[in-house]
Backbone as ProteinMPNN parsed JSONL, in Angstrom:
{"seq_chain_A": "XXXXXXXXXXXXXXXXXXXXXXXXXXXXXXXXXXXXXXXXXXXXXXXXXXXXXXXXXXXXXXXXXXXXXXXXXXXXXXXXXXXXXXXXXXXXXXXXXXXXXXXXXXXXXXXXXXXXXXXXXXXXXXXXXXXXXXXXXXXXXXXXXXXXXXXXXXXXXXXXXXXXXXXXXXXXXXXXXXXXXXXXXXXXXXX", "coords_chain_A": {"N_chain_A": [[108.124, 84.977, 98.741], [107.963, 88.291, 97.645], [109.317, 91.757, 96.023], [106.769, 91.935, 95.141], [104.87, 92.196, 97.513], [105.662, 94.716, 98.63], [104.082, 98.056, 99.578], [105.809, 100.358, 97.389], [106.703, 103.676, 97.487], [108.126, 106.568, 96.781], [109.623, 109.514, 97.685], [110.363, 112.797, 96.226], [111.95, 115.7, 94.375], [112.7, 119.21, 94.304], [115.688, 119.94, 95.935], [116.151, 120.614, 99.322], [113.33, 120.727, 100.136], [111.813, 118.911, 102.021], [112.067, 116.355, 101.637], [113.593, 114.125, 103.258], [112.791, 114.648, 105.896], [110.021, 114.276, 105.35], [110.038, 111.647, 104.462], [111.339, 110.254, 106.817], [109.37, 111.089, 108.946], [106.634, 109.14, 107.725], [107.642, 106.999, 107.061], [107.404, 106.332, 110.591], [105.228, 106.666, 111.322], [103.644, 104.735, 109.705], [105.166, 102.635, 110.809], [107.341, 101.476, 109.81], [109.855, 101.37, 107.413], [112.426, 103.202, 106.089], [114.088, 104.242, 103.063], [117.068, 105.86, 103.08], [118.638, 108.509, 100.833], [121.187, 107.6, 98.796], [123.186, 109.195, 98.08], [123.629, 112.004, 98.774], [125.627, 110.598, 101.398], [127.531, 109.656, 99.88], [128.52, 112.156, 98.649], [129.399, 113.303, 100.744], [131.456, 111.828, 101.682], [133.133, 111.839, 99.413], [133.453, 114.791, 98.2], [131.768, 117.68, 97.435], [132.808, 118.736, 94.732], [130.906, 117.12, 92.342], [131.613, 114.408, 89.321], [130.409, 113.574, 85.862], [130.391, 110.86, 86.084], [130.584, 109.975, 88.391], [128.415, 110.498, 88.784], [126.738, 108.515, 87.691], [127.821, 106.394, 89.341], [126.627, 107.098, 92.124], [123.957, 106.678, 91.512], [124.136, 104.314, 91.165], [124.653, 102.774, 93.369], [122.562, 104.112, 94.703], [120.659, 101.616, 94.193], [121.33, 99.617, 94.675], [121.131, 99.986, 97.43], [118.72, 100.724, 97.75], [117.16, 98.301, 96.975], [118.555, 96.832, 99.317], [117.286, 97.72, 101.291], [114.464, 96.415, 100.449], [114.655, 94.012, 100.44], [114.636, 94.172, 103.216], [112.634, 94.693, 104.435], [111.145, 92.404, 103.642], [112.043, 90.319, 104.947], [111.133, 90.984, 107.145], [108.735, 90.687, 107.231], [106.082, 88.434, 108.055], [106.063, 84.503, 107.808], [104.065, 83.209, 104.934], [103.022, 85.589, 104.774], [101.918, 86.458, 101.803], [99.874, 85.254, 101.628], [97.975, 85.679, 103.093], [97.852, 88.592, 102.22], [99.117, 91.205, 103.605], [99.731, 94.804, 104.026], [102.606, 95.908, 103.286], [104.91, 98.791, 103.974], [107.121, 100.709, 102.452], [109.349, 103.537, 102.024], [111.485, 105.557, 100.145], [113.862, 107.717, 99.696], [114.019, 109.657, 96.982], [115.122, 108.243, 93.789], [115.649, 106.763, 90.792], [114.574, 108.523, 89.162], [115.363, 110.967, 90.165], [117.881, 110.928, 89.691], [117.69, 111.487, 86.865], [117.01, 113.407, 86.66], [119.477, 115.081, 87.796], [121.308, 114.156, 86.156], [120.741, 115.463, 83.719], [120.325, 118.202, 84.293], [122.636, 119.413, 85.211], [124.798, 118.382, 83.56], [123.308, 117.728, 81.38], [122.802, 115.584, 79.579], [121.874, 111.973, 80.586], [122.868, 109.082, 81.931], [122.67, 105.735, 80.389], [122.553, 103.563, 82.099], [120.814, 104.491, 84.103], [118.412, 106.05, 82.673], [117.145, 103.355, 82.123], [117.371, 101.707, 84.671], [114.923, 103.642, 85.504], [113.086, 103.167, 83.95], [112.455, 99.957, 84.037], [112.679, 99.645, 87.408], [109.99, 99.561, 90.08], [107.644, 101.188, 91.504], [104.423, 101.983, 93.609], [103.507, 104.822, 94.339], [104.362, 107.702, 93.94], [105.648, 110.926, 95.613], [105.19, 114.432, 95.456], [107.548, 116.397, 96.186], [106.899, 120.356, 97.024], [108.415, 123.23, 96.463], [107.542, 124.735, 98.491], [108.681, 125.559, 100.485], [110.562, 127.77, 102.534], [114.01, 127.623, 101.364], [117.128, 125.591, 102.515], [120.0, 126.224, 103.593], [122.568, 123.809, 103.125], [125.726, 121.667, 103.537], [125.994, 120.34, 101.082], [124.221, 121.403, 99.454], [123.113, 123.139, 95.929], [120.833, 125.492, 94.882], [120.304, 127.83, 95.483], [118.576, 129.64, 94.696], [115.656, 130.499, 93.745], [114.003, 130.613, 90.621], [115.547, 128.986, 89.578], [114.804, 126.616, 91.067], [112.12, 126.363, 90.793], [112.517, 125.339, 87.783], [113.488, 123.253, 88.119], [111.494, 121.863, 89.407], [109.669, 121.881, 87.763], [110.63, 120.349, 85.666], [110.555, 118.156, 87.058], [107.816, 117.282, 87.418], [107.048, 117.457, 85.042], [108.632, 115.1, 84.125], [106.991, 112.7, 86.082], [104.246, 113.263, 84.749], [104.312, 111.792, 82.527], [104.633, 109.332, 83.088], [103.466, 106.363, 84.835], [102.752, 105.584, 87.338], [100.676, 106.079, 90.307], [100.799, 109.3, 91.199], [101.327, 112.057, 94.086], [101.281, 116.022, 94.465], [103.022, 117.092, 97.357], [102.376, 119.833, 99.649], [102.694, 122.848, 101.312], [103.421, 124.919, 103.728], [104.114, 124.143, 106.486], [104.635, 121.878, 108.347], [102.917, 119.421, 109.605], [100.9, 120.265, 107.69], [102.321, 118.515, 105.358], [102.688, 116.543, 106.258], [100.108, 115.702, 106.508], [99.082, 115.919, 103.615], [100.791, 114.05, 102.786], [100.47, 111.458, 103.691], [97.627, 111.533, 103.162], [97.571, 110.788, 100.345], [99.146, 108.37, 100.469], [97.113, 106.818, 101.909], [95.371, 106.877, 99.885], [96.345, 104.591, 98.204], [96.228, 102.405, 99.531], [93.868, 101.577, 100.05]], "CA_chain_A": [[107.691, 86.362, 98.778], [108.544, 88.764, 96.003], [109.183, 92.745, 96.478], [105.749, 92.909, 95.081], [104.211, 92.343, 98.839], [105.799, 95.967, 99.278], [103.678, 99.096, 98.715], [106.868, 101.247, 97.242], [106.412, 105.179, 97.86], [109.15, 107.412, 96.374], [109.414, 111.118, 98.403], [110.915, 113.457, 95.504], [111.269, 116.926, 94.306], [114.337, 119.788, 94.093], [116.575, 120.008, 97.127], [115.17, 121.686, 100.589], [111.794, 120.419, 99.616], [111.181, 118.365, 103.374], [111.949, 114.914, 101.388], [114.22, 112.922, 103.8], [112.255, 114.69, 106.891], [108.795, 113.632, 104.764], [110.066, 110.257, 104.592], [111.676, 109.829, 108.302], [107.72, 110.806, 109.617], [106.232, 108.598, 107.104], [107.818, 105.404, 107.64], [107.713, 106.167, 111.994], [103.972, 107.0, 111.174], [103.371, 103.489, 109.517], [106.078, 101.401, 111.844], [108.091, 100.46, 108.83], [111.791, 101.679, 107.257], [112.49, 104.28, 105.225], [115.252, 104.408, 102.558], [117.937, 107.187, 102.267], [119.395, 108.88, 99.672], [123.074, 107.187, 98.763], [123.87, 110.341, 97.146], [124.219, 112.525, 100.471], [126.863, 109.477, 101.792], [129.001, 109.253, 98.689], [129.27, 112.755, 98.322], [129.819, 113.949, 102.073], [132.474, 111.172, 101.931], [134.094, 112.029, 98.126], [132.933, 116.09, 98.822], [131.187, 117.679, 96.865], [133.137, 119.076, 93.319], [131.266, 115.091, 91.263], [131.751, 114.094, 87.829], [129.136, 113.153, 85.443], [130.584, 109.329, 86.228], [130.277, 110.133, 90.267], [126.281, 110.718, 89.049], [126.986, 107.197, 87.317], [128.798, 105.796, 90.405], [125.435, 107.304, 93.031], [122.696, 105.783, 90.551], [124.224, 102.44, 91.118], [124.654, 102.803, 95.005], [121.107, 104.026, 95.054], [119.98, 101.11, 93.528], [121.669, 98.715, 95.675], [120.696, 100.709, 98.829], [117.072, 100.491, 97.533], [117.505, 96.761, 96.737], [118.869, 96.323, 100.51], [115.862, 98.157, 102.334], [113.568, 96.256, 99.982], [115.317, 92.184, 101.708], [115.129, 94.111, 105.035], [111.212, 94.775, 104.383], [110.815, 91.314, 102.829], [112.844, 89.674, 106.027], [110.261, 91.187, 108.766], [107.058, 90.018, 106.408], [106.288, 86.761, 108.295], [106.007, 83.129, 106.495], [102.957, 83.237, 104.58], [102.386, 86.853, 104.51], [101.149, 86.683, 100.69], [98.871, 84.871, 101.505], [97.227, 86.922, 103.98], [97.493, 89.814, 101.669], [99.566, 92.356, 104.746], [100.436, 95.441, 103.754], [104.087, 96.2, 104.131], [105.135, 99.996, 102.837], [108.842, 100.897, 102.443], [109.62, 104.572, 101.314], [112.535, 105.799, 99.452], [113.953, 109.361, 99.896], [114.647, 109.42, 96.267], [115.007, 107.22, 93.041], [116.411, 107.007, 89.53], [114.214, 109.788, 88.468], [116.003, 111.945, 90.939], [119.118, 111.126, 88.988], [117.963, 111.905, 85.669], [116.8, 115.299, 86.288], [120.28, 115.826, 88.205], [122.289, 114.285, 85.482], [120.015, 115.869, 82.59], [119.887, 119.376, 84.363], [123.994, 119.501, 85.519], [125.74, 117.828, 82.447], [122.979, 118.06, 79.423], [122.847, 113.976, 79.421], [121.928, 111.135, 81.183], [123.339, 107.817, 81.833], [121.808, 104.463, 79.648], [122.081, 102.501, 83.488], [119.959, 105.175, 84.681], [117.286, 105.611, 81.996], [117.346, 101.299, 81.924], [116.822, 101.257, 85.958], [114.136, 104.249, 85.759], [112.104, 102.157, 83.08], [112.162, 98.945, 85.249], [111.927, 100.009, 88.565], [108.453, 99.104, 89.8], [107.102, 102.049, 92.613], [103.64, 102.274, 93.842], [103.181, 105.951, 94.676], [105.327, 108.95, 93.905], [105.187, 112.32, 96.433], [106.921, 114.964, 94.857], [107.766, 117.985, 97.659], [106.969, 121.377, 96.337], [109.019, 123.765, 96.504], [106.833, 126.058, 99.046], [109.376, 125.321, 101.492], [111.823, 128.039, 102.252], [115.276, 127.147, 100.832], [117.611, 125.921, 103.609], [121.691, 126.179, 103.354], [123.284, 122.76, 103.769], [126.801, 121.694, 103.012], [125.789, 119.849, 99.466], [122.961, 122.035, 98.239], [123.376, 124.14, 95.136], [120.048, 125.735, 94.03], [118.837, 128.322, 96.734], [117.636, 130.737, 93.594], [113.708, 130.258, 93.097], [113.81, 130.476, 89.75], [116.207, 127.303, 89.038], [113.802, 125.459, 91.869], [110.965, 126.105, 89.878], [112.924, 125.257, 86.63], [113.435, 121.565, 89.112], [110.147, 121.628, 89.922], [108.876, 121.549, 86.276], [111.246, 118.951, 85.251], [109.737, 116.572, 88.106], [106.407, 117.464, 86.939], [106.937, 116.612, 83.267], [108.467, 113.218, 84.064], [105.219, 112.22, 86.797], [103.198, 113.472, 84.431], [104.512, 111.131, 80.997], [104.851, 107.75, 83.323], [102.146, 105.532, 84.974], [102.35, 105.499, 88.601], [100.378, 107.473, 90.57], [101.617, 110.39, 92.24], [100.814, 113.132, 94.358], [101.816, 117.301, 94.962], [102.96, 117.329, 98.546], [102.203, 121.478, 99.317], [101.993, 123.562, 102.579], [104.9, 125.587, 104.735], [104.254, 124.038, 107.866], [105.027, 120.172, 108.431], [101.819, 119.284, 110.052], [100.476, 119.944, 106.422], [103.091, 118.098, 104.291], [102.485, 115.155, 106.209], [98.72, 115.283, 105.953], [98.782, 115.523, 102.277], [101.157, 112.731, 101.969], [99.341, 110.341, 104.632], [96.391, 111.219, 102.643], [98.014, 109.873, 99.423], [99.402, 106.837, 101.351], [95.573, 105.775, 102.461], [94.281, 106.574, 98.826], [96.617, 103.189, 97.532], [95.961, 101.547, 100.711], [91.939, 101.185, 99.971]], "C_chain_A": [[108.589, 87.205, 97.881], [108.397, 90.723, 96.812], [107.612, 93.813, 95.875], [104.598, 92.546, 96.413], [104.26, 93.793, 99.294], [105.074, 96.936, 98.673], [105.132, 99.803, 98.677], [106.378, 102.963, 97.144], [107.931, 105.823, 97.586], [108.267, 109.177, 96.719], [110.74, 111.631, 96.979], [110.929, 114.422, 95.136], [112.535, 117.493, 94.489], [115.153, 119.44, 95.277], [116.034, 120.95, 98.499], [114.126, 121.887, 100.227], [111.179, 119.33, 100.841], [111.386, 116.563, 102.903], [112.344, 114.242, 102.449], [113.389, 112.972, 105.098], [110.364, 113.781, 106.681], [108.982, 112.129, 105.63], [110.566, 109.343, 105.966], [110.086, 109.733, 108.953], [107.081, 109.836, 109.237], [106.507, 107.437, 107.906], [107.46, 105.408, 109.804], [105.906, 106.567, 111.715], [103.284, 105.429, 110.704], [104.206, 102.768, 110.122], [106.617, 100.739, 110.387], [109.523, 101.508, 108.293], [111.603, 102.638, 106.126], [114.005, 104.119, 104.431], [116.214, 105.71, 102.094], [118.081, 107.294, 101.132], [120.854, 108.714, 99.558], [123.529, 108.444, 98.716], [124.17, 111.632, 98.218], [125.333, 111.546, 100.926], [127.71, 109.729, 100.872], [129.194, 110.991, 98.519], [129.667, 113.862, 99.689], [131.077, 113.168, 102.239], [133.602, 111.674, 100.612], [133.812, 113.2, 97.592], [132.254, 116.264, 97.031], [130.936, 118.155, 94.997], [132.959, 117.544, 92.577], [131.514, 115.582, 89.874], [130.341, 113.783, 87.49], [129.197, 111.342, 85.872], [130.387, 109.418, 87.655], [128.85, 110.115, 89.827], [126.106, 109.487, 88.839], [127.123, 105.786, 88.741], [127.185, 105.785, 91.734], [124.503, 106.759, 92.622], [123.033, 104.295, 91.351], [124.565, 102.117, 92.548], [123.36, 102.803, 95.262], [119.965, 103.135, 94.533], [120.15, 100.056, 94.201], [121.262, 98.682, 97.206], [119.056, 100.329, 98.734], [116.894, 98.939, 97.337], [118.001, 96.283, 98.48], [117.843, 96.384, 101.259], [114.654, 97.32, 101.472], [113.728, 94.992, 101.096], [114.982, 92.884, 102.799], [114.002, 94.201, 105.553], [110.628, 93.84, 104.675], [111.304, 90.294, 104.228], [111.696, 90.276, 107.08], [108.998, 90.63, 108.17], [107.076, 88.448, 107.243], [105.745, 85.544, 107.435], [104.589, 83.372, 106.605], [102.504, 84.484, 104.465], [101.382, 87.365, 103.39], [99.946, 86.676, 100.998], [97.914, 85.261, 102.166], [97.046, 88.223, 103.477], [97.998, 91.073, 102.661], [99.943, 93.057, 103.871], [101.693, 96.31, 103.918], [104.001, 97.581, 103.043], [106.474, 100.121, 102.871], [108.779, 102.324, 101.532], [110.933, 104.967, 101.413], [112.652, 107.274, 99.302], [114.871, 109.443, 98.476], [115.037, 107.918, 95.257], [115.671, 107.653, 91.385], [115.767, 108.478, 88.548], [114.724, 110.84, 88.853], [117.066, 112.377, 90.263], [119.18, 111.051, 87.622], [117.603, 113.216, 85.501], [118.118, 115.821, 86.904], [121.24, 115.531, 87.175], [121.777, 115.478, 83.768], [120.162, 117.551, 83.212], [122.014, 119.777, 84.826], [124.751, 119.181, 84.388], [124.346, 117.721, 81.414], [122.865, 116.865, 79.059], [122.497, 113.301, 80.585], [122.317, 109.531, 81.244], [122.752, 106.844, 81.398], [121.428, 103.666, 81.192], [120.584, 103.327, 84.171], [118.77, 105.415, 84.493], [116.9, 104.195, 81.952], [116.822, 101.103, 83.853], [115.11, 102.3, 85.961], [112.78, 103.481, 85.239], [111.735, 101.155, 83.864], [112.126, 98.845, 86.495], [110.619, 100.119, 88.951], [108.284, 100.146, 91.504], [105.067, 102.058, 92.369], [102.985, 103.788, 93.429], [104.341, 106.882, 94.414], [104.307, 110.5, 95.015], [106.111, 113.034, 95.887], [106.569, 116.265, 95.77], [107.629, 119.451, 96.915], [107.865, 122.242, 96.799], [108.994, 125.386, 97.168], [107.516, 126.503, 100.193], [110.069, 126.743, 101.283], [113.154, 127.576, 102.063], [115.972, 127.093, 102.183], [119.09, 125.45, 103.203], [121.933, 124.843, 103.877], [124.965, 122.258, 102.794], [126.901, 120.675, 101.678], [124.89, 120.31, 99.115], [123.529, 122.804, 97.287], [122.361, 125.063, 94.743], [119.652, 126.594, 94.941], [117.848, 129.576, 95.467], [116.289, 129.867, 93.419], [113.601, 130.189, 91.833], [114.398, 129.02, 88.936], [114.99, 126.412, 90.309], [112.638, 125.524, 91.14], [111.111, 125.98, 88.648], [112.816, 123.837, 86.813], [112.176, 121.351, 88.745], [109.335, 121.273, 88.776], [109.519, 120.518, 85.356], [110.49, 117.842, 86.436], [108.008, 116.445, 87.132], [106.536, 116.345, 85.483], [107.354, 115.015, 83.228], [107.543, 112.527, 84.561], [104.506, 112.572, 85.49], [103.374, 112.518, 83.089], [104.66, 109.629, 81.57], [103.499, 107.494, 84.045], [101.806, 105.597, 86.185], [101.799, 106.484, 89.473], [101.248, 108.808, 91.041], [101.18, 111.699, 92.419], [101.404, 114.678, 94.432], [102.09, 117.154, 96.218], [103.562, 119.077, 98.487], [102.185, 121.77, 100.958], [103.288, 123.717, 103.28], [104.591, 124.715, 106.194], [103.912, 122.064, 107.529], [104.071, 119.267, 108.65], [101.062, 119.237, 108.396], [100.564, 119.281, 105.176], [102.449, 116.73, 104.776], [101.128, 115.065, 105.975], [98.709, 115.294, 105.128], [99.604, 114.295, 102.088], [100.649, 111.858, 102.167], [98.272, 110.583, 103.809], [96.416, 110.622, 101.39], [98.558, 108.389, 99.575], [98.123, 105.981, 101.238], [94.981, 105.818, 101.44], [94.764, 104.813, 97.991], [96.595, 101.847, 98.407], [94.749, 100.826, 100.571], [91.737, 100.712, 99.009]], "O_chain_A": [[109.704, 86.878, 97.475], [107.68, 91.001, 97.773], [107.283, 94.999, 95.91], [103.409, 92.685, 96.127], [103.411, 94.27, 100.047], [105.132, 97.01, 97.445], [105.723, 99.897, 99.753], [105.379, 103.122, 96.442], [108.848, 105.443, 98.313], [107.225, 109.738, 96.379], [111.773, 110.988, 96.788], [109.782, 114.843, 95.29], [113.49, 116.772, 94.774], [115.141, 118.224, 95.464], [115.508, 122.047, 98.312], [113.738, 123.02, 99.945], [110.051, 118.892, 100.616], [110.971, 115.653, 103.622], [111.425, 113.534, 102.86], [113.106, 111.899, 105.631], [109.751, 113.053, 107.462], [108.516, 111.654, 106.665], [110.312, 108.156, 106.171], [109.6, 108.682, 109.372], [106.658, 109.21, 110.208], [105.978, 106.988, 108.923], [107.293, 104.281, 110.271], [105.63, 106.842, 112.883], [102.384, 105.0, 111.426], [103.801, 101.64, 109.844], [106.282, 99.622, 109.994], [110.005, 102.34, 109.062], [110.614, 102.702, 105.395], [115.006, 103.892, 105.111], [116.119, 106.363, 101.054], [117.769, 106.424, 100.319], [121.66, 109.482, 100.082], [124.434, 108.712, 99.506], [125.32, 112.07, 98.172], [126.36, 112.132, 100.585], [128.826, 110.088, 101.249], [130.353, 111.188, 98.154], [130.132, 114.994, 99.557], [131.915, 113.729, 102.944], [134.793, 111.851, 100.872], [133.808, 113.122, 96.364], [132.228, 115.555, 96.025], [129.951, 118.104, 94.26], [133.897, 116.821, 92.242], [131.594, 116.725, 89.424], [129.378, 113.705, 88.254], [128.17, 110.668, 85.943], [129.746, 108.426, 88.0], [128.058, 109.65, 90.646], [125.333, 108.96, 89.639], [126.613, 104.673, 88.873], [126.739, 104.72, 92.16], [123.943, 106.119, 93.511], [122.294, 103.496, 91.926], [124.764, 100.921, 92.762], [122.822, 101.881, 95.875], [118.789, 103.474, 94.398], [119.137, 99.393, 94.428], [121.114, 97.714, 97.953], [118.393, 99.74, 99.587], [115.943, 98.638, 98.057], [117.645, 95.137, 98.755], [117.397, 95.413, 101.872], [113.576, 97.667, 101.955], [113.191, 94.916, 102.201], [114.99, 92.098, 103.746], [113.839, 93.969, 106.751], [109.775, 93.817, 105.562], [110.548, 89.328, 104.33], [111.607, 89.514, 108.043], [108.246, 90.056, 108.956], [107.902, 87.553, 107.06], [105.038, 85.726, 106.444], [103.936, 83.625, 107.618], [101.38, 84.538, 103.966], [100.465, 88.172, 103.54], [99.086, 87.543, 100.843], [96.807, 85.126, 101.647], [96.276, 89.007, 104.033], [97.275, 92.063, 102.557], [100.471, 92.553, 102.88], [101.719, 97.311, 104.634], [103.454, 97.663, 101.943], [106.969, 99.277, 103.618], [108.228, 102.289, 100.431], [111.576, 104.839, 102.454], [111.741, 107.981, 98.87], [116.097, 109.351, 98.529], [115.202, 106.801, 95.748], [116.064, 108.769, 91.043], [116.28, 109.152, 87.655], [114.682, 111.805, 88.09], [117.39, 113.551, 90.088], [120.199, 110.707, 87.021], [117.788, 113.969, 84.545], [118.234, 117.033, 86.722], [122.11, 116.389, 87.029], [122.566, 116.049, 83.015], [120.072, 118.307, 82.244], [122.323, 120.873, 84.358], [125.631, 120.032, 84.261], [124.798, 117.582, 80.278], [122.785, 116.859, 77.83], [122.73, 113.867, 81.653], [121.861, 108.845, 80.328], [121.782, 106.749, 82.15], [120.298, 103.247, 81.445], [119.572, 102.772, 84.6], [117.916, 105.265, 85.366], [115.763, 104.199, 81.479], [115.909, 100.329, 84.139], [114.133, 101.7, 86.409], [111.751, 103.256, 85.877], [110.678, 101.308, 84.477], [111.493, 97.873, 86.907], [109.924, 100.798, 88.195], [108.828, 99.722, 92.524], [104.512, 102.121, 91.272], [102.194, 103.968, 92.504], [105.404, 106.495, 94.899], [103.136, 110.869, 95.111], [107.303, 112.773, 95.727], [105.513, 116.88, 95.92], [108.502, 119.598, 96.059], [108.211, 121.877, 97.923], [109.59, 126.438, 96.935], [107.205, 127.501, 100.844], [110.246, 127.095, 100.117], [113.424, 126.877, 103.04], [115.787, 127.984, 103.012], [119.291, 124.416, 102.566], [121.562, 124.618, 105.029], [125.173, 122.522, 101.61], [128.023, 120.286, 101.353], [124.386, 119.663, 98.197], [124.591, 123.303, 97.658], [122.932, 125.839, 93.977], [118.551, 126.312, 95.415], [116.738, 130.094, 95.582], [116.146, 128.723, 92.988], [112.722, 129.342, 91.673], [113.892, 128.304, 88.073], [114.449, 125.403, 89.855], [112.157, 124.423, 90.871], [110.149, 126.354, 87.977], [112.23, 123.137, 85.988], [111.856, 120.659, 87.779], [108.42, 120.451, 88.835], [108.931, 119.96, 84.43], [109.97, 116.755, 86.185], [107.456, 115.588, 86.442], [106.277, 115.192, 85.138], [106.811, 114.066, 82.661], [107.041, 111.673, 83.831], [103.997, 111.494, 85.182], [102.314, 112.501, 82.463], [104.796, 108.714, 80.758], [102.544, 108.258, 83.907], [100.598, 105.677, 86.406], [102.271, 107.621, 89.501], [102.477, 108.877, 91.091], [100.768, 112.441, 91.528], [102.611, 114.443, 94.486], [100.962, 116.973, 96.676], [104.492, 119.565, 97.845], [101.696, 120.959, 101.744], [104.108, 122.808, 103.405], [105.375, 125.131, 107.047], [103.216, 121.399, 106.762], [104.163, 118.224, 108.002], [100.7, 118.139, 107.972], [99.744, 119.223, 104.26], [101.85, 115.95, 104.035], [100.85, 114.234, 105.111], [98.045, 114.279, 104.92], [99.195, 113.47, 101.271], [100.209, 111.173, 101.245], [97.733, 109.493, 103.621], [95.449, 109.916, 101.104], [98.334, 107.458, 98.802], [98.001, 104.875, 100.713], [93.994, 105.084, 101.393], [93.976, 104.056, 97.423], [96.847, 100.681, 98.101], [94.598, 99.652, 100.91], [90.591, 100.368, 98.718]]}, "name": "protein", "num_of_chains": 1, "seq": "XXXXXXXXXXXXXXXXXXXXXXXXXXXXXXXXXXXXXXXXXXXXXXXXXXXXXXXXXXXXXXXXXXXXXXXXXXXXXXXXXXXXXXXXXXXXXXXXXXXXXXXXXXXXXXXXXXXXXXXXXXXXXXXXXXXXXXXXXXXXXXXXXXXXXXXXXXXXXXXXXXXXXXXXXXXXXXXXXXXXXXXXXXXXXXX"}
């Protein structure tokens, strides 16, 4: 069995955009695992003044982290699963595209590992969180101005919109609505 048994689903989009909460419902909505974001861990542990090599340093955590939850997917699939065709999903709060709009929009560059994993990384579905949310204070956000979130917001756009995989808008202030649009993008790669 290969990690292409897994549908992959990447939740993405600026900061206080409902991703990690998205992706906690999601996976407890399909009975399957959800992958954090390294990049909360490494920098609640090594605070929060990084380097452009700390963005270097989180890329390659969140790649390993995503690489762990993929085996831990791949480990509950039972023998023979291919061949039965099951669909296992695994979503990711976050992915290398995350960390080229943060190294590209913070430092003016991005890392070769980073562009090199974004390219070969193989995802199903992209959800990218709009930004209809109100902004909420947490002890690593930087962006509560609207005008830099919708500066985000149009950098996500432009990369979904120049690569291949699908991906949907997830829109609507109230939670009840986020998840129905994403669940309804879920069941369109499901069918």
């Amino acid at each position: 069995m290969s990690s292409a048994d897994i549908k992959k689903i990447v939740v993405l989009g600026p900061e206080s955009t409902g991703k990690s909460s998205l992706c906690e419902q999601l996976a407890r909505h399909y009975r399957t695992e959800w992958c954090p974001e390294y990049a909360r861990e490494y920098l609640l542990k090594h605070g929060k003044d990084y380097s452009y090599e700390d963005l270097l340093s989180i890329a390659q955590g969140q790649v390993r982290l995503e690489d762990e939850y993929i085996f831990r997917v791949l480990d509950r699939l039972p023998t023979g699963a291919r061949l039965a065709s099951p669909v296992s999903l695994l979503f990711f709060d976050t992915d290398m595209y995350v960390m080229k709009v943060w190294c590209e929009h913070v430092f003016g560059n991005c890392h070769p590992f980073i562009l090199k994993q974004a390219a070969a990384r193989q995802y199903d579905l992209y959800l990218l969180c709009n930004t209809d949310l109100p902004w909420v204070q947490d002890e690593l956000r930087e962006y509560p101005d609207p005008h830099m979130r919708e500066r985000l917001m149009r950098m996500y756009i432009d990369i979904l919109s120049n690569q291949r995989t699908p991906w949907k808008l997830v829109t609507g202030v109230e939670p009840r609505e986020r998840f129905r649009s994403a669940v309804e993008a879920v069941e369109g790669i499901l069918s």
